[in-house]
C-alpha positions in Angstrom: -23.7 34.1 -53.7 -20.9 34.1 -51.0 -23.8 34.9 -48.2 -25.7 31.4 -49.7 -22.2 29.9 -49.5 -21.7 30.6 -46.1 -25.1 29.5 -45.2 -24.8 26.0 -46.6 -21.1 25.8 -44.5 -22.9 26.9 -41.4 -25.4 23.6 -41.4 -22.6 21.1 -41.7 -21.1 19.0 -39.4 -17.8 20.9 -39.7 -19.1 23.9 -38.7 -21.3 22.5 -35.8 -18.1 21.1 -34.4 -15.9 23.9 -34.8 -17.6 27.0 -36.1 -17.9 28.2 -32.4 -15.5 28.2 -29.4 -17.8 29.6 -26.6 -17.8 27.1 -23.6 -21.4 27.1 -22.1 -21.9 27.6 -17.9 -21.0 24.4 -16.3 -19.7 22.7 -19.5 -15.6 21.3 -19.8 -15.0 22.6 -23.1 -17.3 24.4 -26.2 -20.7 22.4 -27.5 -19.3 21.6 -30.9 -15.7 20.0 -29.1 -17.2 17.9 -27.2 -19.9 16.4 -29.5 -16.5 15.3 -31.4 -14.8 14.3 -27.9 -18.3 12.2 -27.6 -18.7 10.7 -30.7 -14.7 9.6 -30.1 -15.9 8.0 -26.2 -18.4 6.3 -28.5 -16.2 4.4 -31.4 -14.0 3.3 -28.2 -17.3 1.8 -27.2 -18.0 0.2 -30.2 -14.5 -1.5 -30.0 -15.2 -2.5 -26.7 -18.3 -4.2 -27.7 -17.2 -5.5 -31.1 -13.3 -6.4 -30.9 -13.5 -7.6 -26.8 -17.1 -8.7 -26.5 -17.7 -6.3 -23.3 -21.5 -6.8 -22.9 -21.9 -6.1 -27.0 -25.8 -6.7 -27.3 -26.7 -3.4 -25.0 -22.7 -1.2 -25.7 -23.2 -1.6 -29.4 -26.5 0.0 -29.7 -25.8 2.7 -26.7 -22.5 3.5 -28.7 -24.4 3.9 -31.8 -26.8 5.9 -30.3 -24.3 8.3 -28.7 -22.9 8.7 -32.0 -25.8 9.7 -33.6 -26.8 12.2 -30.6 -23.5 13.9 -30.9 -24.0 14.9 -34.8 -24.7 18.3 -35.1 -28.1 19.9 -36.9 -29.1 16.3 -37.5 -32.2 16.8 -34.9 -32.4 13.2 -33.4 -32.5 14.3 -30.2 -35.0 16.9 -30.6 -38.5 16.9 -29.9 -40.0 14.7 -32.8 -36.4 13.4 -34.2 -36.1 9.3 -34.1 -34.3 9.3 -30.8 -36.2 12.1 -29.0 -39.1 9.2 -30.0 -37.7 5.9 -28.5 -36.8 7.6 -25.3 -40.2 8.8 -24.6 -41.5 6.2 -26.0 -39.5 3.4 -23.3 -37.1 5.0 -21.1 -39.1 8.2 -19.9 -42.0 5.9 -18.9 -39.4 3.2 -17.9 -41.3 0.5 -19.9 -38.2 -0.8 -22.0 -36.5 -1.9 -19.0 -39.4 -3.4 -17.4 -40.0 -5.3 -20.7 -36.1 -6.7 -20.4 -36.9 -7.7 -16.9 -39.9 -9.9 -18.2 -37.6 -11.5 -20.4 -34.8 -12.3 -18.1 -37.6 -13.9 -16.0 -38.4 -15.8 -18.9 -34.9 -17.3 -19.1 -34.0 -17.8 -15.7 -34.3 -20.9 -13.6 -34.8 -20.6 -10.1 -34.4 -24.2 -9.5 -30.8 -23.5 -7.7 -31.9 -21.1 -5.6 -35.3 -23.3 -4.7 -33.1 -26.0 -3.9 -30.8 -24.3 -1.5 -32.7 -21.2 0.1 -29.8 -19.8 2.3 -28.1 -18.9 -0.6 -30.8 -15.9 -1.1 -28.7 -14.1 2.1 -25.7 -14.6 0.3 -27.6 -12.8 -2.9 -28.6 -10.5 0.1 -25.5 -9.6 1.2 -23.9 -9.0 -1.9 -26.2 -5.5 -2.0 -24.4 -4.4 0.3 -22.3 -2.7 -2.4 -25.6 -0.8 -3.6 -25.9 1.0 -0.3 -22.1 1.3 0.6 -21.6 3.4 -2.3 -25.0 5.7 -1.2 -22.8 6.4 1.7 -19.7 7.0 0.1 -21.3 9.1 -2.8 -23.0 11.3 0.2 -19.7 11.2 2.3 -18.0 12.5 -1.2 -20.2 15.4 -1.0 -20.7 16.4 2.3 -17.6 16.1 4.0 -15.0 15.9 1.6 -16.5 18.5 -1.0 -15.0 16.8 -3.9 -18.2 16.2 -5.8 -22.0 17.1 -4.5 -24.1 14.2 -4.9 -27.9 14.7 -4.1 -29.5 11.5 -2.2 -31.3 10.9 -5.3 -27.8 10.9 -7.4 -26.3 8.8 -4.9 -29.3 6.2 -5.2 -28.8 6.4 -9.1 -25.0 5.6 -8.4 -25.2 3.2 -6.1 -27.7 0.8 -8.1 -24.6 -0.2 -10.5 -23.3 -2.2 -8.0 -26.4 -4.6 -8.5 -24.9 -6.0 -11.8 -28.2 -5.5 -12.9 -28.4 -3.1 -16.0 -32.3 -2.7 -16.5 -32.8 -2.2 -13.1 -30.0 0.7 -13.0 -31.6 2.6 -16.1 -34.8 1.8 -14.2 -34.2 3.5 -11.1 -32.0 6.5 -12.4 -34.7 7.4 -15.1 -37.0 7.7 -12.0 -34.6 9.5 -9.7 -31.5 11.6 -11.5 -32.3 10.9 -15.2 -29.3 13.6 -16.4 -27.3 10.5 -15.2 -28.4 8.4 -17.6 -25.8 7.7 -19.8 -22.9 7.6 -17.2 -24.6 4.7 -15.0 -25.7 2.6 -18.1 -22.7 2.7 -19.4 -20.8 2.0 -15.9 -23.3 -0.3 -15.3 -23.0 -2.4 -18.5 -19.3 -1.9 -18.8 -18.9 -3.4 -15.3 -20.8 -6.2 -15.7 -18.7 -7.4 -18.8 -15.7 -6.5 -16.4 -16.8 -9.5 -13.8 -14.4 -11.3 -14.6 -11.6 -9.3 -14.1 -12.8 -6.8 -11.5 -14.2 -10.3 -9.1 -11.1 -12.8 -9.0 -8.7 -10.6 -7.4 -11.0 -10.0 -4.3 -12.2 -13.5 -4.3 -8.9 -14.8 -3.7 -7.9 -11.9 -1.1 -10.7 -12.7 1.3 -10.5 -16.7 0.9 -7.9 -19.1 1.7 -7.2 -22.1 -0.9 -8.6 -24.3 1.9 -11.9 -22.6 1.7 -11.5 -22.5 -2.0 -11.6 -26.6 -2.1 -14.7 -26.8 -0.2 -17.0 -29.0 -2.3 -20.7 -28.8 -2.3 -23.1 -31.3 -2.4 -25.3 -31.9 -5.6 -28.8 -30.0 -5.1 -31.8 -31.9 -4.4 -33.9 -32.3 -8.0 -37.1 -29.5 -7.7 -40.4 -30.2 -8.9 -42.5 -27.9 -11.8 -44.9 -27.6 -8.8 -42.3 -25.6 -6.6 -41.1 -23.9 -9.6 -44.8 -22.6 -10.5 -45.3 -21.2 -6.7 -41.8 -19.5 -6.5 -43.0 -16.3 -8.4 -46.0 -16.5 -7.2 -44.6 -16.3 -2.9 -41.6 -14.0 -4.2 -44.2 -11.5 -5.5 -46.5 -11.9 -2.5 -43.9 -11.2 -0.1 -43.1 -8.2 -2.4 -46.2 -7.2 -2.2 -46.4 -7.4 1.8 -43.2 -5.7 2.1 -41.6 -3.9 -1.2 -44.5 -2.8 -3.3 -42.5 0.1 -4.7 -40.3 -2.9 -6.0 -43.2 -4.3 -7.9 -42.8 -3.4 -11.4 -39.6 -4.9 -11.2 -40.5 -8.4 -9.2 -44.0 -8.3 -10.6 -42.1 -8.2 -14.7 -39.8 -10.7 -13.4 -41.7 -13.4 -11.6 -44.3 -13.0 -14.9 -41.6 -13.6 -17.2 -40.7 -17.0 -15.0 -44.7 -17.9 -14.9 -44.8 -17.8 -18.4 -41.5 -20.5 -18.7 -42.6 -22.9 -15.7 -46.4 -23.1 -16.1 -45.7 -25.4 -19.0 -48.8 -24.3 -20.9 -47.0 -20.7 -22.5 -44.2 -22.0 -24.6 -45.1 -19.3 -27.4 -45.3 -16.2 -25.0 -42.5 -17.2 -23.1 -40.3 -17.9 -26.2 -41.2 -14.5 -27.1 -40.7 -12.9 -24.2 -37.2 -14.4 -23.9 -35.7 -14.2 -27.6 -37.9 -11.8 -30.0 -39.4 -9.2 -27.3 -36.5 -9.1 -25.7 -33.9 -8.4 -28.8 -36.2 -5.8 -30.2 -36.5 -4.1 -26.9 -32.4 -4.6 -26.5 -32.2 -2.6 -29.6 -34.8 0.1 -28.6 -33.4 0.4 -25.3 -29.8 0.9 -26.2 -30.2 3.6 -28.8 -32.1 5.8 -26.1 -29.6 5.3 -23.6 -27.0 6.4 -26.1 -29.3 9.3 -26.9 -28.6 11.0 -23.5 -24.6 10.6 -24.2 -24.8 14.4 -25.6 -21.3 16.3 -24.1 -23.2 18.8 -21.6 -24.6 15.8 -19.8 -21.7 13.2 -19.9 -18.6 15.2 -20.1 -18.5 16.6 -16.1 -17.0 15.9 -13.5 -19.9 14.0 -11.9 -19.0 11.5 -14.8 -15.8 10.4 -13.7 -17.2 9.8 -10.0 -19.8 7.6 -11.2 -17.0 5.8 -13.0 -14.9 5.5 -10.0 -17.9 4.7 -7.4 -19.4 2.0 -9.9 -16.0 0.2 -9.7 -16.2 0.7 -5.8 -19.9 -0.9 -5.2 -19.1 -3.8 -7.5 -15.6 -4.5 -5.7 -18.0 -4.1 -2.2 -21.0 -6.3 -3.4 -18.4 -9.1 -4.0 -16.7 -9.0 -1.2 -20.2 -8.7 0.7 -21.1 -12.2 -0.4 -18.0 -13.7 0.3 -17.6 -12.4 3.9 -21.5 -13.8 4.7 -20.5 -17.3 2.9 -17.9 -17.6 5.5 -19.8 -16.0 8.4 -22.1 -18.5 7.5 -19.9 -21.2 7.4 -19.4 -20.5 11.3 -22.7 -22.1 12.4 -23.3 -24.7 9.3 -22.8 -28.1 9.7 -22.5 -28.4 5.5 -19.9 -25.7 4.6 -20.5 -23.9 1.9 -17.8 -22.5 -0.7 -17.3 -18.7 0.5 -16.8 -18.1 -3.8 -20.1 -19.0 -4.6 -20.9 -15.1 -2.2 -19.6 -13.6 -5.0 -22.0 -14.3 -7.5 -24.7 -12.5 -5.4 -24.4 -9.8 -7.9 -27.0 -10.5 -10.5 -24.6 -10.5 -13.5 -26.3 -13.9 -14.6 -24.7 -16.2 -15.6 -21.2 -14.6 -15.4 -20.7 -14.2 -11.9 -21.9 -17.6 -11.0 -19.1 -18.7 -13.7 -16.4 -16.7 -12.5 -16.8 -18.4 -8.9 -16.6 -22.2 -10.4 -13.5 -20.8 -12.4 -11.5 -19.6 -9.4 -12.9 -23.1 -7.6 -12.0 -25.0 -9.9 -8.0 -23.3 -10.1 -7.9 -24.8 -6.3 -9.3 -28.0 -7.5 -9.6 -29.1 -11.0 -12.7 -31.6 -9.4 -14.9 -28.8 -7.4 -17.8 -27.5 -9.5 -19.6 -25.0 -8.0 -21.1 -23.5 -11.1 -25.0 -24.7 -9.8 -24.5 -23.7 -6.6 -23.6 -20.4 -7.4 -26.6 -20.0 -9.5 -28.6 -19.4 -6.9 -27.1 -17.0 -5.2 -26.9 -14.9 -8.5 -30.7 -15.0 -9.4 -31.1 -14.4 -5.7 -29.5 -11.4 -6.5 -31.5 -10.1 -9.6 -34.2 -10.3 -6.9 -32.6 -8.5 -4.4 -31.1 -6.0 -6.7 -34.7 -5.2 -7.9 -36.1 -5.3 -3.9 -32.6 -2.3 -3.1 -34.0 -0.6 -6.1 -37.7 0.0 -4.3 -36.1 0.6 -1.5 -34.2 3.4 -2.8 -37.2 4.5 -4.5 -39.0 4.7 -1.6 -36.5 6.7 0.1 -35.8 9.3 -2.3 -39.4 10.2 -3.3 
């Protein structure tokens, strides 16, 4: 009876968490401590996504789904359990962000960017933060021997400093999936940070002079421009990125499906119901990679650190081409509309007419910074291939 006993006590949770103190090779502290540490990381997450809004649509399910990847005996994480499914079912094969990127295409308007086409530099520039950090993260490794990064970890890294959080779990399931977790959830977290982490570097590399600059209102663009936008941005990607193709091609056929005029049902889906259930599909596998051996390194807190560092370079990027551009323009352009060449859409774009508008209640900057910012979804997606490219 006592034997049965002690069989039952050995397949619950309590057990699982504490019933054995060995600390596996590599590991910071035993299996069954830091599924508990884990499912800890992840309630904070759920606070952060419930109680202060931080990017709650994708924290709340990857929170969730750490939780339940961090119970012990439950099996969701092995080979037929619910989460082992959803992962191979979208993240392995990369489809669930691909399907995301089909709906932000869907809901984004190009118009701004159509209107005023030397913003896509300042979008440009702004990814400069993606491959600042790919040196730093290498530099870390192989001169200052604080933390080994391969190329292909370094690419995985990097790629949060696009703002862009399908395109991140995109291009680290391809290159350094064991990262996973740590750059989705940098990724995400970041983004909902923008407002925070942005100001203080906007205002650092601007004077209030350059602040008041006020833009002119963008010419009106026609459905007919609208309609051949995808279709030249994927031709060009085509020409000269195709390994950034299933990211532009997903993208620019979401934004057919809204401009053509003639798929309002598809591209309603595609933007509210595909989109939601793939939100939901895709944050519960991410969350399924948040087991202990994988998150709780050292590696972790690097990515942490380094994510802060590309998003802090990709806005200052943007800013310093505004006002390199502003050395040969006739028509000045406000140097905080750079920042918003990350693709954190809309947010970015927002946080620049907030700071312009602190210099001058009457400066609204809120379109023009649109297009930089879906500029930069592009040319987060076109770094992406790039990196792809060079690490396979």
């Amino acid at each position: 009876m006592g034997e049965k006993l002690f069989s039952l006590f050995q397949e619950t949770g309590l057990y699982g968490f504490f019933g054995s103190m060995t600390v596996p090779e590599g590991a910071l502290m035993p299996t069954g401590i830091g599924q508990l540490v884990m499912i800890g990381v992840c309630l904070i997450l759920l606070y952060l996504g419930i109680a202060k809004k931080f990017e709650p649509l994708l924290l709340v399910p990857i929170a969730f789904g750490g939780i339940l990847a961090n119970i012990p005996f439950a099996g969701l994480t092995e080979e037929g359990g619910l989460l082992w499914i959803l992962y191979h079912m979208g993240i392995e094969n990369t489809l669930f962000p691909l399907l995301i990127f089909m709906g932000i295409g869907a809901m984004t308007d190009f118009g701004p960017l159509i209107a005023n086409p030397k913003t896509t530099l300042l979008g440009g520039a702004a990814q400069f933060g993606i491959f600042g950090t790919v040196i730093g993260a290498l530099y870390l490794g192989g001169y200052l021997d604080v933390v080994n990064f391969s190329l292909s970890e370094a690419a995985s890294v990097g790629i949060i400093g696009g703002a862009d959080g399908p395109t991140s779990i995109f291009l680290t399931q391809r290159l350094a999936p064991h990262l996973l977790a740590a750059v989705a959830i940098a990724a995400y977290s970041y983004m909902a940070l923008v407002p925070i982490i942005q100001p203080p570097v906007m205002r650092l590399l601007t004077t209030e002079k350059e602040r008041k600059i006020q833009m002119k209102q963008l010419r009106p663009v026609s459905q007919r421009e609208k309609i051949i936008f995808p279709l030249v941005v994927l031709g060009l990607c085509i020409l000269f990125f195709p390994s950034a193709t299933p990211l532009i091609g997903m993208l620019m056929f979401g934004n057919l499906l809204k401009e053509s005029g003639v798929t309002e049902r598809l591209s309603k889906t595609a933007a509210n119901e595909l989109i939601n259930i793939v939100t939901i599909f895709l944050g519960l596998s991410v969350g399924s990679k948040m087991v202990a051996e994988n998150f709780l390194v050292t590696k972790t807190l690097m990515i942490l650190v380094l994510g802060v560092c590309a998003f802090i370079l990709g806005t200052a990027s943007g800013v310093i081409m505004a006002k390199f551009m502003n050395l040969f323009l006739k028509e000045k352009i406000n140097p905080l509309i750079g920042s918003a060449g990350v693709s954190a859409v809309p947010m970015a774009a927002r946080v620049s007419n907030r700071i312009g508008q602190e210099a001058d209640p009457q400066n609204f900057l809120l379109m023009h910074a649109m297009g930089p910012n879906v500029a930069g979804v592009i040319g987060s997606a076109v770094a992406a291939g790039i990196l792809l490219n060079l690490c396979q």
